[in-house]
N, C-alpha and C positions, 0 to 999 in steps of 0.2 A: 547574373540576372538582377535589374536594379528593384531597387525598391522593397518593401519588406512589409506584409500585411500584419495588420494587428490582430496580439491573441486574445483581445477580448477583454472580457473580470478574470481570465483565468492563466495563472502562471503556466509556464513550461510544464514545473514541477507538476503541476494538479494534471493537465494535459497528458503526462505521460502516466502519469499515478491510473488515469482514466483509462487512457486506451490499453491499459496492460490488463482491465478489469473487463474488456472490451468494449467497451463506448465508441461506437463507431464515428459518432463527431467528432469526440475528439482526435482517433486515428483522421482523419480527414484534415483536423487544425494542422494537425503536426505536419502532414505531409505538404500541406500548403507552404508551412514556416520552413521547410526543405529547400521544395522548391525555389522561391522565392531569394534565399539565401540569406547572406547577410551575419549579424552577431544573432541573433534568434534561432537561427540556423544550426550557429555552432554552437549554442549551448541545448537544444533536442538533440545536435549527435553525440555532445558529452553525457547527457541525463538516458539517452536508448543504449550509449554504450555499458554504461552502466548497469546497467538494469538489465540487460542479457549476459552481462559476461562477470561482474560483479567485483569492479574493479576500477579505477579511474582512467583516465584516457595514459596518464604517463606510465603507466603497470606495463613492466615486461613480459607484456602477452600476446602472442599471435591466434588468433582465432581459428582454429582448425577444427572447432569443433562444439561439445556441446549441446544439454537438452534443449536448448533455447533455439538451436538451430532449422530453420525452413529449408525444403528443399527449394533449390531455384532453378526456374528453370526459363532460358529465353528462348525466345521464338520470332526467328527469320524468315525469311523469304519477298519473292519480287511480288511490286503489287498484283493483285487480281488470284492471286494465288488460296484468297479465303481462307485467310489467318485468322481474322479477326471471329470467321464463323464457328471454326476448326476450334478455336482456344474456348471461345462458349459454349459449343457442346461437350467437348473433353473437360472443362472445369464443374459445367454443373452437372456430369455424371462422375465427378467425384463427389462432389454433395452427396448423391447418392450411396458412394461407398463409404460416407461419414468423415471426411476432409473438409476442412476450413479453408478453399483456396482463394487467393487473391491476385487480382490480374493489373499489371502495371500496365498502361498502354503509353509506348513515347510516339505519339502521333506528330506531323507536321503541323505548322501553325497555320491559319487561315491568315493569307496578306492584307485582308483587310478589316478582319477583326484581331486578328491575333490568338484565337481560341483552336483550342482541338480539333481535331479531326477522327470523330471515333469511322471505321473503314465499314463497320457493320451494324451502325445501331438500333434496328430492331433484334437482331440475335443478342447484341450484350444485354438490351433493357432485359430480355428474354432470361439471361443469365444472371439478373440482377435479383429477378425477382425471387430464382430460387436459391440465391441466399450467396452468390458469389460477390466479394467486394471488388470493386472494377473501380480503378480509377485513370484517368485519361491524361497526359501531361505532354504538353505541347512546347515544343522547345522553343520559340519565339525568337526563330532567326541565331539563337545561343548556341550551336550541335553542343560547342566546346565545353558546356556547361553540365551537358548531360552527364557528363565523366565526373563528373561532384558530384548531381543528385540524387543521381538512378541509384549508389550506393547506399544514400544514407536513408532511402525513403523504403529501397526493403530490409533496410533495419526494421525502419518503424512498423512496416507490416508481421516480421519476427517477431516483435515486440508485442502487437496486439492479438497474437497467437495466431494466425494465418499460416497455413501450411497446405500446400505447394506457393511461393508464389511464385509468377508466371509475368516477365518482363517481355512484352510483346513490342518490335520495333519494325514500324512501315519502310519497306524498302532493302535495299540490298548493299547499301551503301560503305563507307571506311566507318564511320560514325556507327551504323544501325550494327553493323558489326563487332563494332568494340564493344558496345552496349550489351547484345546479347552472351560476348563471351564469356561477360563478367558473370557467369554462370554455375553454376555444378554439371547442370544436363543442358544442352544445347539444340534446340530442333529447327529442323529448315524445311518447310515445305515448300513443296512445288508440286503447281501446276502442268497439265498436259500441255503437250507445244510446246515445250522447255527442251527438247530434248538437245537441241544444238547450245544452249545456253547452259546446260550443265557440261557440256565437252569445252568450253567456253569459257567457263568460271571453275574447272575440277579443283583445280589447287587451293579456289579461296574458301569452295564450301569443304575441303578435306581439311583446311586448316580450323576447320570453327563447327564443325558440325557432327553430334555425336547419336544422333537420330535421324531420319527422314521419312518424312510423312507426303507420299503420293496424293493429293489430295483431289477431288473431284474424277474419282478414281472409275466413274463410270463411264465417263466417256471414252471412245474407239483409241486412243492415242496415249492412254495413260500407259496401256502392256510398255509401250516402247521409251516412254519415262522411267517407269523402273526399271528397266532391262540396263539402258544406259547408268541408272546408278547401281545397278549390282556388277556390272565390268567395270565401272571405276573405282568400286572397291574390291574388287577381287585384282585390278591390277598394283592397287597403291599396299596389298598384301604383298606383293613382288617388291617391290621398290621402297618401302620400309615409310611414306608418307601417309599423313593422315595426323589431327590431335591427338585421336586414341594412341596414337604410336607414341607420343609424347610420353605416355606416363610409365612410371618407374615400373612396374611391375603390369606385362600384357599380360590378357587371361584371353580365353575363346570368346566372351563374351563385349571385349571392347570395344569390337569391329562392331560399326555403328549398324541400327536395323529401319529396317527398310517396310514401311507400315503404309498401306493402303486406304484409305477413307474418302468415303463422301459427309463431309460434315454435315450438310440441309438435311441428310436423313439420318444419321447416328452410324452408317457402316462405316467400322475397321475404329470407333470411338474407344471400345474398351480393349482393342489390343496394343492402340498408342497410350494409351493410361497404363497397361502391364508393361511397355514399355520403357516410357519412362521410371516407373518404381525398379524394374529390374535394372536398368541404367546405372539409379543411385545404389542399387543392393551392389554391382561390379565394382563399382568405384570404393565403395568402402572395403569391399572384403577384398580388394587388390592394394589396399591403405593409400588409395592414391585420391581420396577424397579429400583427407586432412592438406594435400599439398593442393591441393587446386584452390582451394580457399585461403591457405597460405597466400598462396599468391594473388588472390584476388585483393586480398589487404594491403600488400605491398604494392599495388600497381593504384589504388585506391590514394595512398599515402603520397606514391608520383604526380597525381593527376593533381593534390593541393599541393604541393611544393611546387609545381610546374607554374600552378594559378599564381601562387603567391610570390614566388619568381620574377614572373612576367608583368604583376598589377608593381611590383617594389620597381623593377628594371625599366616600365614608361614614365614613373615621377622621377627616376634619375635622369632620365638620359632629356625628356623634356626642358630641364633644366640647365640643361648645360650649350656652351657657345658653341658653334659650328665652326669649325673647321683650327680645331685645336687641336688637330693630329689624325693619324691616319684612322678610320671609323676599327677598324680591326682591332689595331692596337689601346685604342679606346675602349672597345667592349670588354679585349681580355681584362683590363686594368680596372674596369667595375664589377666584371663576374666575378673577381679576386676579392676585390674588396664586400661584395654581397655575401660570398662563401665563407670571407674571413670574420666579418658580423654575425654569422649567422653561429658559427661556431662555438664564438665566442659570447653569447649570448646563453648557449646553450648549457 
């Protein structure tokens, strides 16, 4: 993302000093200087790493864990499907049950402003007011990007004591997908009239999805939305697919559950809230929490190597004369040489 906005009179250092005291501007600044990227960037994610894990970024430490830890939780599904309603009233009826949560929204860009697209905003204003932090971040033509910021930005919400927070991404896409799985707990809602689109998509929401939320559950057509996702889970119990199959230790509870709601009026709102908490209760007490964020770190650490790969591998090859050998044999002979710099650097 170019460019890099100014933090003001106020250092990083005070910035984070702030938002860990909960200063909501400053949580705001920080996640701006995320966004944005850049060296500012990278010294909030050395000062947030810091400061929840209590150790410098070179400490041989994988995060698995942790007081400092938020639940997180993303949230999928195709448009129209009233996510964006569904996640304000599920978040500010945890206000209710005494939760700090915080809602990330990676919305599309406007083409001709370039600005967010919140999907529901008089339900977020709505959830704003009673005390939810909502903040809206628009990828600006970047998807590739988002795979750097979404990480570092629910640091910072970690960091300003926010708990659940709630990475919402429009769409159903390779991207909104990666996005969401960077997750603990993963939910996809769908809407009625899906039914041929989950027979359509089984494998890619069995791969990413550890929740499902029926939503707009009043209408005549939702019975046969969930009917179709309770036989694709009851068949992917046969055939051994699904995330939840993925993790080291299954219990009864890991087969993903299947929650009913109309967000506009609050039904089925506090059974996807018990939901989701019983979610992260399986996960832990199946010890397969600690590896899911394992691995969220290491794939986290991919995503800048990959960056910083790719920005070192266009000032090389830029550079160089065309047709001094075969393009294949050229590349291997620079990836060698970038792997054997980096090494040895190291």
């Amino acid at each position: 993302m170019a460019g890099n906005p100014p933090t003001g009179s106020r250092s990083v250092a005070d910035l984070v000093a702030a938002a860990r005291g909960g200063e909501r501007r400053a949580t705001a600044r920080l996640l701006s200087l995320v966004e944005w990227g850049g060296p500012a960037a990278d010294e909030v994610a050395e000062r947030t790493w810091t400061a929840l894990h209590g150790g410098a970024m070179g400490d041989d430490v994988i995060p698995g864990g942790g007081a400092n830890r938020a639940h997180v939780v993303g949230v999928t599904g195709p448009p129209g499907a009233g996510k964006s309603t569904l996640v304000a009233a599920w978040t500010t009826r945890l206000i209710d049950r005494g939760h700090r949560p915080a809602v990330l929204a990676v919305d599309p860009s406007s083409p001709l402003t370039g600005g967010a697209i919140l999907g529901d905003r008089v339900r977020m204003a709505e959830a704003t007011a009673s005390g939810v932090f909502i903040r809206s971040m628009a990828t600006r033509g970047h998807a590739g990007g988002l795979a750097l910021a979404v990480p570092g930005m629910v640091r910072v919400l970690e960091l300003a004591g926010f708990d659940p927070v709630v990475v919402e991404t429009v769409g159903v896409g390779q991207v909104e997908v990666d996005v969401a799985s960077a997750a603990d707990t993963v939910l996809v809602v769908v809407p009625p009239g899906m039914g041929d689109a989950v027979q359509a998509n089984k494998a890619g929401l069995l791969e990413v999805a550890d929740l499902f939320a029926v939503n707009k559950s009043d209408r005549p057509d939702a019975a046969d939305v969930r009917r179709d996702l309770e036989l694709m889970l009851d068949l992917s119990d046969l055939t051994g697919h699904g995330r939840w199959r993925q993790d080291t230790k299954v219990n009864e509870r890991s087969r993903p559950a299947v929650v009913s709601t109309v967000a506009t009026t609050g039904v089925g709102v506090d059974e996807l809230a018990d939901a989701t908490d019983a979610h992260l209760a399986s996960l832990d007490g199946a010890g397969t929490l600690v590896a899911r964020r394992e691995d969220r770190w290491r794939a986290e650490v991919r995503s800048h190597v990959d960056h910083l790969l790719l920005e070192t591998s266009r000032g090389v090859v830029s550079g160089l004369s065309a047709g001094t050998g075969a393009p294949a044999a050229v590349a291997r002979e620079l990836a060698a040489g970038l792997v054997g710099g980096t090494e040895g650097d190291r």
